[in-house]
C-alpha positions, 0 to 999 in steps of 0.5 A, a space after each residue: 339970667 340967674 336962677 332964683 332957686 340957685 341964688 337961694 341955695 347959695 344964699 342958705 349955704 352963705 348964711 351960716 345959721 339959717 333961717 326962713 327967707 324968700 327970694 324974689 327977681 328984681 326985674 332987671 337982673 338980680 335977685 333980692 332975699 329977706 335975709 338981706 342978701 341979694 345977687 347978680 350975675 358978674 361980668 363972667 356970667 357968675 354970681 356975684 353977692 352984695 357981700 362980694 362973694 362970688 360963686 363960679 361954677 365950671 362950664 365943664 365939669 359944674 362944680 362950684 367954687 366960693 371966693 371966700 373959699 368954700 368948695 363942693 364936691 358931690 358924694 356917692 349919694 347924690 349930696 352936694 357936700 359944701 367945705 362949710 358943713 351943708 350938704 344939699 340934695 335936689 328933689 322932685 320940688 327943689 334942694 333938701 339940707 342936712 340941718 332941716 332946711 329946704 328951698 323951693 321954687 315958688 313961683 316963676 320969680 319966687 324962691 323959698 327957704 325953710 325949716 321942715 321943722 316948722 
């Protein structure tokens, strides 16, 4: 089963410019955002986007890998550093990112992004 929250990171990290969003389950396996991207678990247990972009995480070591080649790696600090320039760090209520954005769990099937700023 995907994650809610997970989908929403990604669907942040995928956007390029970000903007507010919400992430809701669909009831049967995928997940459905506001910004118009939506996921589902590919045949390996990945995520795999309506863009065709896939997210593979590695069962052993937990980094994550893009099929349109974005890479991760995580820093002293804790920060998760995307190749695209968006850094990420869980806190107590979900993910913090270096351009102001959060994303939260809302509820059980509800996960939202959004500026600080706002």
């Amino acid at each position: 089963m995907l994650s809610v929250l997970e989908v929403a990171v990604f669907a942040l990290v995928l956007m390029g410019q970000p903007e507010a969003f919400t992430c809701v389950t669909d009831g049967i396996d995928g997940i459905n955002c506001t910004n118009g991207m939506s996921a589902s678990p590919d045949e390996n247990g990945d995520i795999r986007f309506r863009s065709g972009v896939t997210v593979i995480k590695d069962r052993r070591t937990g980094t994550l890998s893009f099929s349109n080649g974005i890479t991760t790696h995580m820093d002293v600090a804790g920060w998760v550093q995307f190749s695209s320039g968006v850094s990420a760090v869980r806190d107590n209520w979900g993910f913090r990112f270096n351009n102001g954005f959060v994303c939260r769990q809302t509820a059980r099937d509800t996960a939202k992004c959004y500026s600080k700023a706002k």
